[in-house]
N, C-alpha and C positions, 0 to 999 in steps of 0.2 A: 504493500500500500504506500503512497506517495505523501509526503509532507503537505501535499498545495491543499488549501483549505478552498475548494469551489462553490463555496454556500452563496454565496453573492450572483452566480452566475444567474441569467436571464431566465434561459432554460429553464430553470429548479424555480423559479418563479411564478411560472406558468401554473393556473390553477388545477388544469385537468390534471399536470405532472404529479403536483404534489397530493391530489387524490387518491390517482392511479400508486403513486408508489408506497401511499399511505396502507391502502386495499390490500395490497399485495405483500405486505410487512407483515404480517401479522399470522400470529399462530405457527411458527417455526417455519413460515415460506420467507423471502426476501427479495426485492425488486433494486433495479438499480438502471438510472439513465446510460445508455451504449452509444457508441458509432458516432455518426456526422455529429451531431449538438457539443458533444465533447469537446469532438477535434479542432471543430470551429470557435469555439471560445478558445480553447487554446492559442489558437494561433490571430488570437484577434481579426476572425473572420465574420460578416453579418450574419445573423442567423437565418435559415435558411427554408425555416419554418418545418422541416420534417425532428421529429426525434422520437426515437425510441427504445424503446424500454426493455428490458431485460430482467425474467423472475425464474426464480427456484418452481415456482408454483404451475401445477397443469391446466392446458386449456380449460379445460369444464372448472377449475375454479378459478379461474379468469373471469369466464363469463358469468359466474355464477357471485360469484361477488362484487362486478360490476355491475349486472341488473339489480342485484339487491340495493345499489349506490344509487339507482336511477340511471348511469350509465345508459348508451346504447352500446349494444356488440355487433359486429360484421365477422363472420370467420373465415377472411379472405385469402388464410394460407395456411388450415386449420390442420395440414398434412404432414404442416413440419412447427407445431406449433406457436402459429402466430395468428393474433385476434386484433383485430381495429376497435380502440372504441372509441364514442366519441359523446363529447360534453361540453360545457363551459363556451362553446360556439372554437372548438378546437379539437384536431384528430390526433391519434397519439398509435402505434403498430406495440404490442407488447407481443412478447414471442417468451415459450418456452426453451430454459437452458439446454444444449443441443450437444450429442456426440455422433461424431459421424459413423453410420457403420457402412458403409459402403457408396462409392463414388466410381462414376464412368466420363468423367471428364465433363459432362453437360447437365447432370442430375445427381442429388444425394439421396440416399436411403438415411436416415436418423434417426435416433433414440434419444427419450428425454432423462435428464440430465440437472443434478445440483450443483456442480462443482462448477463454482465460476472460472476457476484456473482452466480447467480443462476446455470451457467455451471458448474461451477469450483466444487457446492457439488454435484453435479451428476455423480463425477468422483468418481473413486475407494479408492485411498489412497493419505493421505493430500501432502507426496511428487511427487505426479501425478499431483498437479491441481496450483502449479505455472503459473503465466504466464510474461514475458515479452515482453516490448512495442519496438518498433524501436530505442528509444532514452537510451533503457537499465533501465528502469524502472520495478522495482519488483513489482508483485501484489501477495499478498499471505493475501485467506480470510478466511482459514480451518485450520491455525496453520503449514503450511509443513513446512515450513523455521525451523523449532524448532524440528520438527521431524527430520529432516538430519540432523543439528547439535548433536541431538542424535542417527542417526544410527537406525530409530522407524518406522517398518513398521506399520502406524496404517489406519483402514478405514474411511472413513470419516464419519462424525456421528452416526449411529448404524449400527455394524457391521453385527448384522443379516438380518440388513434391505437390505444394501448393496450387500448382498450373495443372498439375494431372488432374486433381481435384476437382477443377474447375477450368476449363479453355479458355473460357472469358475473360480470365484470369490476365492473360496476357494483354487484352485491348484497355481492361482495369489500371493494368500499371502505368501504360503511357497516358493515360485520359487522367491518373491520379498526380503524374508527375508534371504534367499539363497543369493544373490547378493547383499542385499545392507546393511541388518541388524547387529546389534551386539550384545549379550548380548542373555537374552531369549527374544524368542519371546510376543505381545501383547497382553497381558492373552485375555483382549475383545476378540481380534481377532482372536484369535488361540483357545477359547469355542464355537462362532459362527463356526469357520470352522468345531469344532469335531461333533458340532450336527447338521449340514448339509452334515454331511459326505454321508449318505444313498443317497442326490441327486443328485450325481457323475455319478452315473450308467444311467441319462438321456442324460449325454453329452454325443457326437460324440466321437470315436474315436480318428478323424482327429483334434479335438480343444484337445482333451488330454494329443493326443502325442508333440503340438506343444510348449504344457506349458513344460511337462517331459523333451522334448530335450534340455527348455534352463535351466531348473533347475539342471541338471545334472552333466551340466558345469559350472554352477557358483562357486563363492567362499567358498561360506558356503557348497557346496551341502552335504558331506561326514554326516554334523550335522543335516542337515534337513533332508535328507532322512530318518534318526534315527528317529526324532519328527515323522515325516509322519508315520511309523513302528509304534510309539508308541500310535499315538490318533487313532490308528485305521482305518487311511487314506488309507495307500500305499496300504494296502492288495487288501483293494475293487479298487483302479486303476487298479493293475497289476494280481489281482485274482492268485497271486503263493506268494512264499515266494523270501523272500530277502535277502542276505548275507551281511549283516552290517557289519561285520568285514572285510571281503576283498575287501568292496569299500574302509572304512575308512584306511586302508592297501594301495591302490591305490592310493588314492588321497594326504594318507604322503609319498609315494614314489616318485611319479612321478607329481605330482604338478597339473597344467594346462592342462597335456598330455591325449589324447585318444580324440576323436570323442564323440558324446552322444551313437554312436551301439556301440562302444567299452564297453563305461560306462555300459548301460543295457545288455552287456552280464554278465561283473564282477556283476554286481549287481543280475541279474536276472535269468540266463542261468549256469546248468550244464551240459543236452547233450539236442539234436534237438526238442526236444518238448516245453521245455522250450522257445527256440526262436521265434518256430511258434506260441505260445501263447503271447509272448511279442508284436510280430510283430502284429498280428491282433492287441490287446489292444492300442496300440498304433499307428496305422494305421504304419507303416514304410515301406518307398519305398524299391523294390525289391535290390538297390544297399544296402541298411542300410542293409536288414537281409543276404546278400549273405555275408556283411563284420563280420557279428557275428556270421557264420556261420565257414569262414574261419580261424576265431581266434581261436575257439575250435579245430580246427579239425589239428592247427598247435602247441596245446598245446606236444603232445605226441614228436614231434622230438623238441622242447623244453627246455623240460623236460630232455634229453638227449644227447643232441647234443656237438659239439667241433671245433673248426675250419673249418677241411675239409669239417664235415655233416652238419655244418651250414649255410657253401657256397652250398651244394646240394640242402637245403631247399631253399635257397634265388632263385635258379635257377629254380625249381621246382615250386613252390607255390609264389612265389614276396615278393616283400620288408614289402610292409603293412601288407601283412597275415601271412608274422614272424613277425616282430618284434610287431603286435596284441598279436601274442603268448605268445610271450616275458613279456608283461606285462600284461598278464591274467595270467601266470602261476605265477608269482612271486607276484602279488595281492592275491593266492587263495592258496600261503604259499607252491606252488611246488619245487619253486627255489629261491633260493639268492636274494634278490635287485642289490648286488651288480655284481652279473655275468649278470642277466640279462638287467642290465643298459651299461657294458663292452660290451656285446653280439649286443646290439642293436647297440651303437655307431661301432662296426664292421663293422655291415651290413650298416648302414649310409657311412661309407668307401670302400665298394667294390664295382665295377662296376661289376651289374652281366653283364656275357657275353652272347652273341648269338652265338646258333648254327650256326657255319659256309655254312653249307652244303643243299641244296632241293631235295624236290624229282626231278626236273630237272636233276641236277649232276647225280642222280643213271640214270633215264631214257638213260639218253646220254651214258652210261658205256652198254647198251646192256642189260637192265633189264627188258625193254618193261615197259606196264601201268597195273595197277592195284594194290591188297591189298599187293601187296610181295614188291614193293615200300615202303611202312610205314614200313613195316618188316625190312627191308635192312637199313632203315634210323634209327629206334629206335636202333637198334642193334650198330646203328656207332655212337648214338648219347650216346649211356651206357658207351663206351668203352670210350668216348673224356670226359666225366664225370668221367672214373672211373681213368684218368691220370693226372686229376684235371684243365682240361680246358687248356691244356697247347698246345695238337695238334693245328698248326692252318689247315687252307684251304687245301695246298699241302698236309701236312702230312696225312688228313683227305681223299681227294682223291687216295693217293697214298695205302692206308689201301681200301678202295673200291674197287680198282682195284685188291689186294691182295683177296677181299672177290670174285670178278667174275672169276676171275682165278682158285680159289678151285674149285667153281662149274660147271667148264668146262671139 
């Protein structure tokens, strides 16, 4: 157990926490805050709103002493002992102590379990398997506390062992060392990960892309992505090639900014085939690939654009699928940083407008129904576009009336 007194933490603040680990104290069971909430206070990181919890005690009295609280339960992973409950207008994951009894690199078989020592190295990486008590007591049995005072993503006793356990294990360390690392990476860690690179190709999709998405965005990503490139990782991921330069271009330009479809376009994507290949590899929902879809395809007006055409764009295509453009074209060395930084902040200041006018207004001018409707309207809507949105209503009508009167 660790000298740091973390009674003050935020976390342990929380009223559902201190319920739930109230609940679960009691009667010779014992609960204890685990994982990310820890590691992040630790490291003077925001909280990130997930935390959870850790007990001696078994599902059914988990649930069973949470409904008596009023609590509600969810028993969303009730196969390896873990129950959601949720209160206080806050969700909390409490899981039963765990031993592994058998592992095939994608799935565990487990048995429930008291001995916190023993959970704690069955966890991934030694800043993972902190845990604190109600009263703000550190328990650290793997060395983490030393790791995050160095910024050391390391796995917890043999790295290979750990990755056979788990495949994922391998895209976890770079995605870990992405966010929370400094320095180079843990040689262990980072030999294990290269010569289990071949068993990448067994995991899902759907667990791939969910490591990628947050790797992407983390801090380090622009340097890890490069490692990944260099041990021969990324390739077998994403099965194309990668444009290092114009992520590490992106990410000193524009910092924080972009989505992960943004990122994996700049990173991955030059025209449509590239995205449909990223999109499978990575399982991405049909909004992620329409948005990397729309960024390419707003590169070209761009690339070229000026005040007036880039109020056309905005009205045309939307805000996000410019100023996507915006910073794919100027990642990938089309455009300036600095115009396309000026251009975006623009577009963050105009209110695009709406066409004033429906097909109603033509209908009622004596145009009757059908395709000559759209005709009549695209034609008034080119023209209120081509005066720079400046017609309103009247004027607009009063021009329609002008277009039925020719054709009489």
């Amino acid at each position: 157990m660790s000298a740091l007194d973390l009674s003050a933490a935020a976390f342990l603040a929380e009223p559902l926490v201190q319920r739930v680990l109230g609940l679960l104290s009691e009667d010779g069971e014992e609960a204890r805050v685990v994982g990310g909430a820890v590691r992040n206070h630790l490291m003077g990181l925001p909280d990130q709103g997930d935390i959870d919890i850790a007990t001696t005690a078994l599902p059914e009295t988990i649930v069973k002493r949470a409904g008596a609280a009023g609590l509600k339960t969810v028993p969303t992973g009730i196969d390896h002992g873990t129950i959601t409950i949720i209160g206080y207008h806050r969700v909390v994951e409490v899981t039963t102590l765990r031993v592994d009894v058998e592992t095939d690199g994608r799935r565990a078989v487990v048995r429930f379990g008291r001995d916190w020592e023993a959970d704690a190295t069955r966890r991934d990486f030694t800043m993972n398997a902190l845990s604190v008590d109600a009263d703000g007591r550190l328990y650290d049995f793997v060395g983490g506390l030393g790791d995050i005072e160095a910024r050391r993503v390391r796995f917890i006793g043999s790295a290979e062992r750990r990755i056979e356990e788990d495949r994922l294990r391998v895209l976890r360390f770079f995605r870990f060392h992405a966010a929370f690392g400094e320095g180079a990476p843990d040689a262990e860690g980072l030999g294990a990960a290269i010569r289990a690179r071949q068993d990448l190709t067994e995991l899902s999709a759907e667990r791939i892309g969910l490591e990628m998405r947050k790797l992407v965005v983390a801090r380090r990503a622009a340097d890890t992505i490069a490692l990944m490139q260099e041990s021969g990782i990324l390739p077998l991921v994403a099965a194309g090639v990668a444009d290092l330069a114009a992520f590490h271009r992106f990410v000193e330009l524009f910092g924080k900014e972009g989505v992960p479809a943004l990122r994996f376009a700049v990173i991955f994507a030059m025209v449509g085939e590239d995205i449909d290949r990223i999109a499978r590899r990575f399982r991405l929902s049909g909004k992620e690939r329409d948005r990397m879809v729309a960024a390419l395809a707003a590169v070209p007006a761009a690339r070229v654009g000026g005040p007036d055409e880039d109020r056309v764009q905005l009205y045309r295509i939307g805000r996000e699928a410019f100023q996507d453009g915006l910073l794919y074209a100027a990642a990938k060395g089309f455009l300036a940083p600095e115009e396309a930084r000026t251009r975006c902040d623009d577009a963050s200041n105009w209110a695009i407008p709406e066409f004033p006018l429906s097909g109603r207004d033509v209908v009622e001018q004596g145009i009757g129904r059908g395709p000559l409707v759209g005709l009549v309207l695209r034609d008034l809507e080119r023209w209120w576009i081509a005066q720079g949105f400046a017609p309103d209503v009247e004027a607009l009508r009063r021009r329609l009336q002008m277009m039925v009167a020719a054709q009489q």
